[in-house]
Backbone as a ProteinNet text record, in pm:
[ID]
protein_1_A
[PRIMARY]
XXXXXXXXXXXXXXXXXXXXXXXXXXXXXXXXXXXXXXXXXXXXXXXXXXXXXXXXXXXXXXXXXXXXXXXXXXXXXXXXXXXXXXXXXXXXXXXXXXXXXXXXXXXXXXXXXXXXXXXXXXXXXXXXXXXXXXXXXXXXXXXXXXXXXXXXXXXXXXXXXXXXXXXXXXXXXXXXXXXXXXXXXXXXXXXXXXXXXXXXXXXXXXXXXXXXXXXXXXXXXXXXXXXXXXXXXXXXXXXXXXXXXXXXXXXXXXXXXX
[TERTIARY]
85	0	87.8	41.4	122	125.6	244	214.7	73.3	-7.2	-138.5	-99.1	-176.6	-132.1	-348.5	-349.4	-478.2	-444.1	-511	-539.7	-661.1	-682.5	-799.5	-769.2	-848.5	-794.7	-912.8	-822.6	-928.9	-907.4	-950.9	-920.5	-882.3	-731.2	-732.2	-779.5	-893.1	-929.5	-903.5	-849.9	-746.7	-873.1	-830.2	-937.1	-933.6	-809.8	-839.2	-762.1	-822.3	-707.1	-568	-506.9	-380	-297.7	-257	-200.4	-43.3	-45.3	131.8	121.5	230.8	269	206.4	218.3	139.1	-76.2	-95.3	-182	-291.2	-399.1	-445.3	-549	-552.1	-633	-673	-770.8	-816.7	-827	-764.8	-733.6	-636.9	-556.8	-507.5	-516.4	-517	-550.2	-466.4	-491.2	-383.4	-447.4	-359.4	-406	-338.5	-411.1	-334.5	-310.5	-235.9	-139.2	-144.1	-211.1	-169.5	-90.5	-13.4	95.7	52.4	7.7	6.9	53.8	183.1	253.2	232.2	168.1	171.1	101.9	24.9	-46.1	39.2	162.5	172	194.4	174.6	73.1	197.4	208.9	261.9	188.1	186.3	118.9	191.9	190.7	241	160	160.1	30.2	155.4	35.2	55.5	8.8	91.1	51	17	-58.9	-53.2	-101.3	20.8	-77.1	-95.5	-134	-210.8	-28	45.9	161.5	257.6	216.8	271.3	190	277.9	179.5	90.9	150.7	64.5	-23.5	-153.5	-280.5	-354.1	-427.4	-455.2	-491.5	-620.8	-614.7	-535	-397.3	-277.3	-227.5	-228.8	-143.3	-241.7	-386.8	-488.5	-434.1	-404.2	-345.2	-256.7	-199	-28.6	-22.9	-88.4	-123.4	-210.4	-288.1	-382.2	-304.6	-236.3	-156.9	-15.2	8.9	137.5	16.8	-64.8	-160.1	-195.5	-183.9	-246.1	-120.8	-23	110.2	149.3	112.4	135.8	258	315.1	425.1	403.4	504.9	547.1	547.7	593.5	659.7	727.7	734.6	836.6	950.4	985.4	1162	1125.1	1011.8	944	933.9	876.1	815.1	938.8	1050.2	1142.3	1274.4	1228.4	1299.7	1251.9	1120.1	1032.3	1113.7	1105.7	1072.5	1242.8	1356.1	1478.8	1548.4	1452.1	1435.9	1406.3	1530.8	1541.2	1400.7	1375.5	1317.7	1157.5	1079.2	998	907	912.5	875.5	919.6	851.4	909	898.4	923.2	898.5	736	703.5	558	504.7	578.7	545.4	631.1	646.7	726.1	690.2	543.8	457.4	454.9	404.6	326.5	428.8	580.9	709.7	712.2	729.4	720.6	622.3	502.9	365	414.1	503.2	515.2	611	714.9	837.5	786.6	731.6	742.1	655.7	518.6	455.5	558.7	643.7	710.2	888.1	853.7	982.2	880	771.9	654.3	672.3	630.9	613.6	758.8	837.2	987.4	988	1031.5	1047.3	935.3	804.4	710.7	726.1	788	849	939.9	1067.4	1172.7	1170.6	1086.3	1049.8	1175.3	1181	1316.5	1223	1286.8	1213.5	1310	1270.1	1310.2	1450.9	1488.7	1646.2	1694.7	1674	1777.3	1760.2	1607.7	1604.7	1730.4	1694.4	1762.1	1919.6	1966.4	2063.4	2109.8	2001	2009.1	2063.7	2177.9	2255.8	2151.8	2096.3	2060.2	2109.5	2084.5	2118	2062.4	2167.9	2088.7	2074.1	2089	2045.5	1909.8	1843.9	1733.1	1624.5	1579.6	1548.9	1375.2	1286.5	1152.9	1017.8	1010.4	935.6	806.2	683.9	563.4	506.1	448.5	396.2	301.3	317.3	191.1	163.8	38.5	40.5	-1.3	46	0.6	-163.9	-141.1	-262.7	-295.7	-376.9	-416.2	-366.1	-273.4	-260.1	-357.3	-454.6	-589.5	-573.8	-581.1	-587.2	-458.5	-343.3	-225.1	-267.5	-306.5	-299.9	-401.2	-507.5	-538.6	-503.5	-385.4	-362.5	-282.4	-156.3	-62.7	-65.1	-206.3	-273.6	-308.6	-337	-328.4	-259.5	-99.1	-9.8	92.4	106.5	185.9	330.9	398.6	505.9	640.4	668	774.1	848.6	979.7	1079.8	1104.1	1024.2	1063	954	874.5	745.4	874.2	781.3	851.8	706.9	760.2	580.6	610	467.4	451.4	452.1	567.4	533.6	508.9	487.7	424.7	522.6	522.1	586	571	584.5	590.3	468.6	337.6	249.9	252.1	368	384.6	418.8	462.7	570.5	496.2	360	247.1	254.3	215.8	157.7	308.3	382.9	502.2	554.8	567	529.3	449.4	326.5	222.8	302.9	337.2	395.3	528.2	620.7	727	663.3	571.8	524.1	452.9	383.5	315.4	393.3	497.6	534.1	727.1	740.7	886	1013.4	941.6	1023.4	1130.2	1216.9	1259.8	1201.4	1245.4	1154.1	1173.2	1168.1	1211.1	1116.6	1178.4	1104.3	1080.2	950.8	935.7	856.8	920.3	871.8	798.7	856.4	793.1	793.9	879.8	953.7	827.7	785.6	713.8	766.8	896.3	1005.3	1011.8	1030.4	1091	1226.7	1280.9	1420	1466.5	1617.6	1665	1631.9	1613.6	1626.6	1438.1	1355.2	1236.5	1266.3	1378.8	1421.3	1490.2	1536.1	1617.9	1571.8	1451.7	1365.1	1263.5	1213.9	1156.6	1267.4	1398.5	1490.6	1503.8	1527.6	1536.2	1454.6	1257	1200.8	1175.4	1254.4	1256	1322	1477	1551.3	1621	1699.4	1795.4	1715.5	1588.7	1496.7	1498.7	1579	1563.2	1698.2	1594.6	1687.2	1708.7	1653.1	1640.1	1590.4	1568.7	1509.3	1501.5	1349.4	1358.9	1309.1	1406.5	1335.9	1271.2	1388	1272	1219.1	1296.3	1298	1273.7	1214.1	1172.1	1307.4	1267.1	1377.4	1474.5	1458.8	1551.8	1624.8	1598.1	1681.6	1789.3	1828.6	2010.4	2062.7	2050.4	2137	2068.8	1986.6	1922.3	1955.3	1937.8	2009.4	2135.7	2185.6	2369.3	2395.9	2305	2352.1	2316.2	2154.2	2115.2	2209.7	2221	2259.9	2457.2	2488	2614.2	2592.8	2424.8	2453.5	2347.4	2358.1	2283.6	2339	2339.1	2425.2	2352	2219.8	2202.1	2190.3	2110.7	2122.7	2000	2006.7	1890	1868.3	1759.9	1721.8	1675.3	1694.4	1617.8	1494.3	1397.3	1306	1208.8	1159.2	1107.7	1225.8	1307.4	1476.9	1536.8	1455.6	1551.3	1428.6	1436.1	1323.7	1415.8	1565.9	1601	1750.7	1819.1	1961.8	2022.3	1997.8	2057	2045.3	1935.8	1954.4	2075.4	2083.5	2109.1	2310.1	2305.4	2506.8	2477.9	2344.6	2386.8	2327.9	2349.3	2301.3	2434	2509.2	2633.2	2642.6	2702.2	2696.3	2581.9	2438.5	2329.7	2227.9	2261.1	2187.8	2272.2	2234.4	2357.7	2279.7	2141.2	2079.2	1980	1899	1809.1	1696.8	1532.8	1447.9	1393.5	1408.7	1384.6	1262.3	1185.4	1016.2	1003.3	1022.3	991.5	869.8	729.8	631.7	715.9	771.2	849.9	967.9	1058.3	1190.5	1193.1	1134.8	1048	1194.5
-120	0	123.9	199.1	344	394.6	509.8	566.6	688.4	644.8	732.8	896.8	985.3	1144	1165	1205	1329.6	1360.7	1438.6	1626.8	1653.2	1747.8	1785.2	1865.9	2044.3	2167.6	2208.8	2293.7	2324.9	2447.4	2533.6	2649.8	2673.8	2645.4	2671.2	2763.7	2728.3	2888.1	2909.4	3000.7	3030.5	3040	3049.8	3039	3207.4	3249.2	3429.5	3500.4	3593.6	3650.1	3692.5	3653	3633.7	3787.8	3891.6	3977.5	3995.9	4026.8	4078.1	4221.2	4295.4	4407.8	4373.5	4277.2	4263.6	4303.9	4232.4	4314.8	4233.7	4171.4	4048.2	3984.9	3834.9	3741	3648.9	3582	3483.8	3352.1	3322.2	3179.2	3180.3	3071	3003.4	2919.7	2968.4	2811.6	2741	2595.6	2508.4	2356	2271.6	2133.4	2061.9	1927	1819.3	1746.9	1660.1	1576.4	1452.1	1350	1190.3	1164.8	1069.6	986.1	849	708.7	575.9	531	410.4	307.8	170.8	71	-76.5	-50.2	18.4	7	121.9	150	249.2	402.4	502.3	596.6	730.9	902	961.3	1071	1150.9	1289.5	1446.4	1500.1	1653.6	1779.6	1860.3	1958	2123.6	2186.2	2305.5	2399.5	2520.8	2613.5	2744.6	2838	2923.1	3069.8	3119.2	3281.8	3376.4	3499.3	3559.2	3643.4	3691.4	3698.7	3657.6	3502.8	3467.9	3450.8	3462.7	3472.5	3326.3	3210.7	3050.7	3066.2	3014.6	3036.3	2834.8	2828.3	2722.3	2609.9	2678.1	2611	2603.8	2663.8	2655.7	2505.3	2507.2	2363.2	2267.8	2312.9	2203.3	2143.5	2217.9	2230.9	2105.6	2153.8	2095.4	1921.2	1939.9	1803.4	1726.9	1757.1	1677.7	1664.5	1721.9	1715.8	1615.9	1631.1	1550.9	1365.2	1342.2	1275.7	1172.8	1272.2	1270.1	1129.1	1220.5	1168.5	1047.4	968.2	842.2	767.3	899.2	842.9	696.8	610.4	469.7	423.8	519.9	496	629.5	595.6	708.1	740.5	680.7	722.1	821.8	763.2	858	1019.3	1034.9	1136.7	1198.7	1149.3	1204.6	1257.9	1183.1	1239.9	1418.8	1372.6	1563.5	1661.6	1606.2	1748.3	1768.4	1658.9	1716.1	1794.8	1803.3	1862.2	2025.1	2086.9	2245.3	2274.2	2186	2305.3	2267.4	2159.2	2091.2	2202.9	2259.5	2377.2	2526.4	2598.7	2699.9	2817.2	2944.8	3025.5	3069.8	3082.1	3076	2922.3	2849.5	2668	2613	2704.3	2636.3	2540.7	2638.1	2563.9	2372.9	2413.5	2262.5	2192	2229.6	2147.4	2091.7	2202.5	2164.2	2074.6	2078.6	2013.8	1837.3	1835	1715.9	1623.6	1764.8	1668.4	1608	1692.5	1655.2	1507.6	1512.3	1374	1286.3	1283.3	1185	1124.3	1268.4	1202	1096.4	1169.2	1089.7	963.9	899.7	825.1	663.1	746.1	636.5	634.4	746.5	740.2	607.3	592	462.4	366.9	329.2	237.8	132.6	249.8	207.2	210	220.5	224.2	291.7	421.1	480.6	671.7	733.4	886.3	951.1	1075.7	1123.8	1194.6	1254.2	1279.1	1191.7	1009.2	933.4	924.3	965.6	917.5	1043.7	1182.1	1283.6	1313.8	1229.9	1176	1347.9	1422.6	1502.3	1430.1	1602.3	1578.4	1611.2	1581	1651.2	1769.7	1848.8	1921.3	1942.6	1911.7	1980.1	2092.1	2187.2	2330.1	2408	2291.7	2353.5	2467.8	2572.4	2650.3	2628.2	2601.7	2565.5	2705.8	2767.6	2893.3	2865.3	2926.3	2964.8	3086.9	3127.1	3266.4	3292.7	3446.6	3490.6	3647.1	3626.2	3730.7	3864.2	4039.4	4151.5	4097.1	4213.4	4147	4289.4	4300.3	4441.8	4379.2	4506.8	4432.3	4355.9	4442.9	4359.9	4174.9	4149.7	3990	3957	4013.7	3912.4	3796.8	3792.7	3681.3	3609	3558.5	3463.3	3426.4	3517.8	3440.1	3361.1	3417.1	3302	3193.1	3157.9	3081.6	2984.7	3006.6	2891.7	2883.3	2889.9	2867.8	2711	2680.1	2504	2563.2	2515.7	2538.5	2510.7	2612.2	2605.1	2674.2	2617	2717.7	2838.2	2991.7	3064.8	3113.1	3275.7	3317.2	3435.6	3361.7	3455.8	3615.4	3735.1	3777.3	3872.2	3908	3966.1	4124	4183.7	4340.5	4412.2	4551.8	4657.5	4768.6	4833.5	4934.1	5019.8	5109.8	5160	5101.2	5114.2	5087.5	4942.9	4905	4708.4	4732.2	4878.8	4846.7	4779.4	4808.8	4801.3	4660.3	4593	4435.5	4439.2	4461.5	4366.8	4406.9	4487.2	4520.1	4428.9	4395.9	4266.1	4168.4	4129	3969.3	3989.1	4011.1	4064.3	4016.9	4111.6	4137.5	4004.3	3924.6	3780.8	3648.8	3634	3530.7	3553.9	3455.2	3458.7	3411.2	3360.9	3331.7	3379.1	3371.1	3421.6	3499	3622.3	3650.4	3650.8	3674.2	3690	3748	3877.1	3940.1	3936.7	3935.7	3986.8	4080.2	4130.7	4290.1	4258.4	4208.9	4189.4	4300.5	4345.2	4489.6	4612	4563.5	4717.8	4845.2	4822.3	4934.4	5025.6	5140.6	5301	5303.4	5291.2	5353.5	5264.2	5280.6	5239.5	5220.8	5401.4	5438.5	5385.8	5334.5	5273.3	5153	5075.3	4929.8	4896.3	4972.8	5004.7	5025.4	5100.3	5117.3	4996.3	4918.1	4802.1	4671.6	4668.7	4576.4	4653.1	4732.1	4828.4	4777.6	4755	4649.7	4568	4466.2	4358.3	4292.2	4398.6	4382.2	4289.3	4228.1	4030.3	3971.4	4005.2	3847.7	3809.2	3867.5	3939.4	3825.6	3718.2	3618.6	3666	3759.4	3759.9	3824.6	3886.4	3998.1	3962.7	3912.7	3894.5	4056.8	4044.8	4122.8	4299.4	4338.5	4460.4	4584.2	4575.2	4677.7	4620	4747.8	4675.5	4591.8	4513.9	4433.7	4532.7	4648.5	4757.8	4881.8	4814.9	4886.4	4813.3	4729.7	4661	4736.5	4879.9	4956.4	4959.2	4979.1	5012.7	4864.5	4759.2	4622.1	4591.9	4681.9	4664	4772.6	4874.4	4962.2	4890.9	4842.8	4777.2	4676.3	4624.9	4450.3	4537.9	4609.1	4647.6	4711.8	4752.9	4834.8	4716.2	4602.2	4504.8	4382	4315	4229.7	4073.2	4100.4	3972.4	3938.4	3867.7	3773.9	3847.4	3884.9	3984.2	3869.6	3814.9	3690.9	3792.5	3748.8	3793.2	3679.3	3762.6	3679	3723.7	3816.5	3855.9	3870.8	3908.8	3963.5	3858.7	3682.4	3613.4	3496.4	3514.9	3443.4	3330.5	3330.1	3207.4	3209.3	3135	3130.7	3266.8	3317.2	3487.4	3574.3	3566.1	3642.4	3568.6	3471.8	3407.2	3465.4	3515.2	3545.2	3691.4	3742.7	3872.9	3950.6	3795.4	3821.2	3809.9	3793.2	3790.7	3970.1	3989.6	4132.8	4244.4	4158.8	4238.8	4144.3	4013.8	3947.8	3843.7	3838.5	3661.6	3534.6	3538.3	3404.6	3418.4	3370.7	3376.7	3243.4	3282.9	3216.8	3175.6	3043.7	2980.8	2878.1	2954.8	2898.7	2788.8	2698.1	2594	2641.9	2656.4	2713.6	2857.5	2948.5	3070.2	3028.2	2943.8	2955.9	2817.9	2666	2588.9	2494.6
0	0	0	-62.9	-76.8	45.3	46.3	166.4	177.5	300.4	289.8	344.3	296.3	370.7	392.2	482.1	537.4	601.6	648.5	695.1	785.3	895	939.5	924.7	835.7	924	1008.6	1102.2	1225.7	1263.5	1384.9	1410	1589	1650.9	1787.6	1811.6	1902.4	1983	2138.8	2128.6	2273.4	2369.3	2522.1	2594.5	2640.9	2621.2	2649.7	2492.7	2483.1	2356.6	2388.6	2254.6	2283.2	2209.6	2324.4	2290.1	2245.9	2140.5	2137.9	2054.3	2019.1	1952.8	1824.2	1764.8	1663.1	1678.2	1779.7	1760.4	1849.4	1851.2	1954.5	1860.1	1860.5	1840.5	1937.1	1912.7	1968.1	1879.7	1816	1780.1	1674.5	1628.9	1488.2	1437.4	1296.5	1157.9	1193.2	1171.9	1224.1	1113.9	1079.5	990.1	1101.1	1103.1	1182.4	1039.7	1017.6	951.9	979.3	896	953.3	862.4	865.6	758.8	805.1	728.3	768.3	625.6	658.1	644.3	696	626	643.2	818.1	845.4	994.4	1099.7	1061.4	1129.4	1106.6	1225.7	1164.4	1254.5	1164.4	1202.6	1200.4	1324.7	1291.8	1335.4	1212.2	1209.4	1210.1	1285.9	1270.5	1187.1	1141.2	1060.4	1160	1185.8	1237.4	1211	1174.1	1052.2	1132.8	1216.4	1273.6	1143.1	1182.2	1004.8	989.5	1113.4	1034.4	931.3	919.9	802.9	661.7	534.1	444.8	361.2	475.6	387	467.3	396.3	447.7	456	494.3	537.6	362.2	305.9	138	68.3	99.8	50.8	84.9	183	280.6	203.5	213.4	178.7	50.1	-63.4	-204.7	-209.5	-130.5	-137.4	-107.4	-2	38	-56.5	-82.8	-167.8	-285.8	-359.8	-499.4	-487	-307.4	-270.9	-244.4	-239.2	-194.4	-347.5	-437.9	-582.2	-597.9	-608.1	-644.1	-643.9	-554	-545.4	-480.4	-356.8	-310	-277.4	-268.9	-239.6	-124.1	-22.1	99	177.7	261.8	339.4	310.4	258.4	178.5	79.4	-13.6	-102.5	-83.4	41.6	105	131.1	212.6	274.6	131.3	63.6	-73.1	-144.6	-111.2	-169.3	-51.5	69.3	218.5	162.4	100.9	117.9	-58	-122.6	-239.5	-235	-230.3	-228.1	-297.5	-445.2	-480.9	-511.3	-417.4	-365.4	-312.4	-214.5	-156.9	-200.4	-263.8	-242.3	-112.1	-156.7	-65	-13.7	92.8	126.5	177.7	187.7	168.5	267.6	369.1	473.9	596.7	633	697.2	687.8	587.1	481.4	519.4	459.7	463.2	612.2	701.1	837	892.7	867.7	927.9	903.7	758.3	678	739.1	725	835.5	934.1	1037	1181.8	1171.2	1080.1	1067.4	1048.9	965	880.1	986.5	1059.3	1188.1	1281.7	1345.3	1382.5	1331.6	1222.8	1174.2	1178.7	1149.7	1137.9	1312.1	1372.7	1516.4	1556.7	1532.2	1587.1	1471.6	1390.5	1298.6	1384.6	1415	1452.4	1609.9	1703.3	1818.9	1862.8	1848.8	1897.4	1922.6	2055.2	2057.2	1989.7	1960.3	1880.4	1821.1	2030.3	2034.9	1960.7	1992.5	1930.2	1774.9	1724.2	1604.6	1544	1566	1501.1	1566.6	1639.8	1708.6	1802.3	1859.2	1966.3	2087	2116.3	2262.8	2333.1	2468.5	2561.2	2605.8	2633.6	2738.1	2880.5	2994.1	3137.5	3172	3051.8	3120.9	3006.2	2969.3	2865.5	2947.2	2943.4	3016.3	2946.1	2961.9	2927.8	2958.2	2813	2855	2858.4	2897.5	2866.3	2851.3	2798.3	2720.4	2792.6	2824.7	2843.4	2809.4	2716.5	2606.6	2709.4	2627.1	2680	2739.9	2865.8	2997.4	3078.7	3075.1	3160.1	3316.3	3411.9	3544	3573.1	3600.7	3735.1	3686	3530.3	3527.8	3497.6	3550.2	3559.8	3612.8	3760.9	3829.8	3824.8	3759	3660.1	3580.3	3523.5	3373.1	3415.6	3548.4	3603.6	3657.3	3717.7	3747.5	3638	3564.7	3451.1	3375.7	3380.6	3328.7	3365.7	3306.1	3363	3433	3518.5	3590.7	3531	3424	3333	3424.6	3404.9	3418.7	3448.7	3339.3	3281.5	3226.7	3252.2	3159.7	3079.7	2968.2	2837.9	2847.2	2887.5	2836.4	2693.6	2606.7	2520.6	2598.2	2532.1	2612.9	2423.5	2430.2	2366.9	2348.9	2435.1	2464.5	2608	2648.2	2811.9	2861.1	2774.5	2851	2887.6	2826.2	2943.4	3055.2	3088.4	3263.5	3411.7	3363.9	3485.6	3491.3	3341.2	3336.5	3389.4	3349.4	3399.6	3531.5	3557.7	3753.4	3834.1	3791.3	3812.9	3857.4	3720.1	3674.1	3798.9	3795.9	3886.8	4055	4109.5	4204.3	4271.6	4135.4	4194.1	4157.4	4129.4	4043.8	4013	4117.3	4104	4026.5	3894	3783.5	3698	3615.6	3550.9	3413.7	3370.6	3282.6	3135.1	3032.4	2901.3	2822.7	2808.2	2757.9	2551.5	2550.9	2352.6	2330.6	2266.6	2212.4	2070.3	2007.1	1885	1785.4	1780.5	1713	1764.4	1884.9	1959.4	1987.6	2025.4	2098.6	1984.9	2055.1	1915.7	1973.4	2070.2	2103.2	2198.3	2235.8	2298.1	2413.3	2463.9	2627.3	2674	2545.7	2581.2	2611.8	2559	2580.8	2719	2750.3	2880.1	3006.2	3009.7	3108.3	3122	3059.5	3054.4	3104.6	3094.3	3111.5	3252.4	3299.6	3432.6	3529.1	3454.2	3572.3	3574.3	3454.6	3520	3584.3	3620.4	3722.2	3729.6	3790.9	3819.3	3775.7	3699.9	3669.7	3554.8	3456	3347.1	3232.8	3193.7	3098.7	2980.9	2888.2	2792.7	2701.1	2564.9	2521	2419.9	2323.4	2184.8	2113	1991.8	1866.2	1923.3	2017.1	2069.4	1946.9	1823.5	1717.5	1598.8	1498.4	1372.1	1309.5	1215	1100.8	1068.7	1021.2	977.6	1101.7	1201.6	1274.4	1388.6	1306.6	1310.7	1398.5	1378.3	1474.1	1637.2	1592.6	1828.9	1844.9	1752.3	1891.7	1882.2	1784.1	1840.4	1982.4	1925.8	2054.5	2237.9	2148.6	2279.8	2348.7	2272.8	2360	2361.8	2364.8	2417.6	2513.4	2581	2673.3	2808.3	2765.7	2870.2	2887.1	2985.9	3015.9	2960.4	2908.7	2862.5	2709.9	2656.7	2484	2452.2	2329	2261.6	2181.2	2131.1	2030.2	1898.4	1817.8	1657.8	1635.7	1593.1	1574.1	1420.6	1385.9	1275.4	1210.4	1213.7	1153.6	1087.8	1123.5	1058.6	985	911.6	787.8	706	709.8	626.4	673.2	598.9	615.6	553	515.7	456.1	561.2	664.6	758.3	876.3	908.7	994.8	967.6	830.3	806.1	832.7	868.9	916	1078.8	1113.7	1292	1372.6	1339.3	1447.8	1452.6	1550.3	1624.4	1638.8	1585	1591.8	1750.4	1687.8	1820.7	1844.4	1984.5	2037.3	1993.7	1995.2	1967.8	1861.2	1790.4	1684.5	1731.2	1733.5	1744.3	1621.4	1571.5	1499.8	1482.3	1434.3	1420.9	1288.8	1284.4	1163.1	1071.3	1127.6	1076	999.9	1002.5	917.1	882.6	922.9	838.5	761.8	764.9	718.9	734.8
[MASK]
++++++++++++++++++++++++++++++++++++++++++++++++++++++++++++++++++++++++++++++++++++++++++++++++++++++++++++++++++++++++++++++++++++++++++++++++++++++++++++++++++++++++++++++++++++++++++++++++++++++++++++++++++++++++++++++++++++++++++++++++++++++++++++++++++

């Protein structure tokens, strides 16, 4: 039997809206992914916020035409996802949703998890975030309340008017923090005063400035003692040769860089 591909798409809907600098929603397009081989079965999901530009009938497209096709097998499959020019640009999602099924899939083949399948080191110092999107004070502490006991709250800040929510968060909740801006910030000395309260708690800083202003996070991250991450700034391997001395780390979303 060939190898089989379906699809559900569906729509997560968050249980509060989910604020960032971008702007706030309450849910995302998302496809779940089955892959089955001779009885056993792999599943990859698609994640699609409206910041990026693949849209869900897109993925639908892709799949069904990859479906059409008549792959053989999983080798088959794993032959397209490693074909530069298989996917193009906009089609990263899809690529991603495909992989992860198709690691799914060999990983319960070969009864092996996944570190070993993709032959990952561990690390003992993985730092494990959870999000919690821009929040008017008064419901910080519900939202922290239903958060799972990670490590580390990453929060969505804005601009000054985050200092309060994040005064909150600070005040009830003794975690480490990491902050994302989401290219919200105008200036430096706005970036600075926000890193100011979050004081010793303070792991981290994604993306505080637009894509084109290279310069406020060289200035920034020379004038703070921690790792500024790039995150909209890095869309493929072309950005990634021009992040050394702009950011120390780069967040790498499979769903955008594919």
């Amino acid at each position: 039997m060939a190898l089989r591909i379906s699809y559900c798409p569906y729509r997560l809907r968050f249980i509060h809206p989910f604020g960032t600098a971008h702007g706030v929603r309450e849910g995302t397009d998302s496809l779940f992914i089955r892959l089955e081989e001779h009885g056993a079965v792999g599943y990859g999901e698609v994640t699609l916020p409206p910041y990026l530009k693949e849209k869900p009938a897109e993925v639908v497209q892709r799949l069904e035409a990859l479906g059409r096709s008549g792959l053989a097998d999983s080798d088959a499959l794993r032959a397209v996802l490693d074909d530069p020019d298989a996917f193009g640009s906009g089609q990263q999602g899809c690529r991603a949703g495909l992989h992860m099924a198709w690691i799914d899939l060999v990983g319960y083949q070969q009864q092996l998890p996944i570190y070993q399948l993709l032959d990952i080191h561990l690390s003992k110092s993985v730092v494990a975030l959870v999000t919690i999107g821009i929040t008017e004070p008064r419901d910080v502490a519900d939202k922290l309340l239903e958060l799972p006991a990670f490590n580390a709250l990453k929060i969505k800040i804005k601009d000054r008017s985050s200092m309060a929510m994040l005064e909150a968060v600070r005040r009830l909740d003794g975690r480490q923090l990491f902050l994302d801006a989401n290219q919200g910030l105008d200036d430096v000395d706005e970036a600075l005063a926000l890193v100011a309260a979050a004081d010793n708690r303070l792991l981290a800083l994604q993306q505080p400035f637009a894509v084109d202003r290279a310069d406020h996070q060289r200035d920034l991250q020379a004038r703070i003692p921690v790792c500024i991450y790039g995150d909209e700034s890095i869309q493929g391997p072309e950005d990634l040769e021009r992040a050394p001395g702009v950011f120390g780390g780069v967040n790498i979303k499979l769903m955008k860089c594919g």
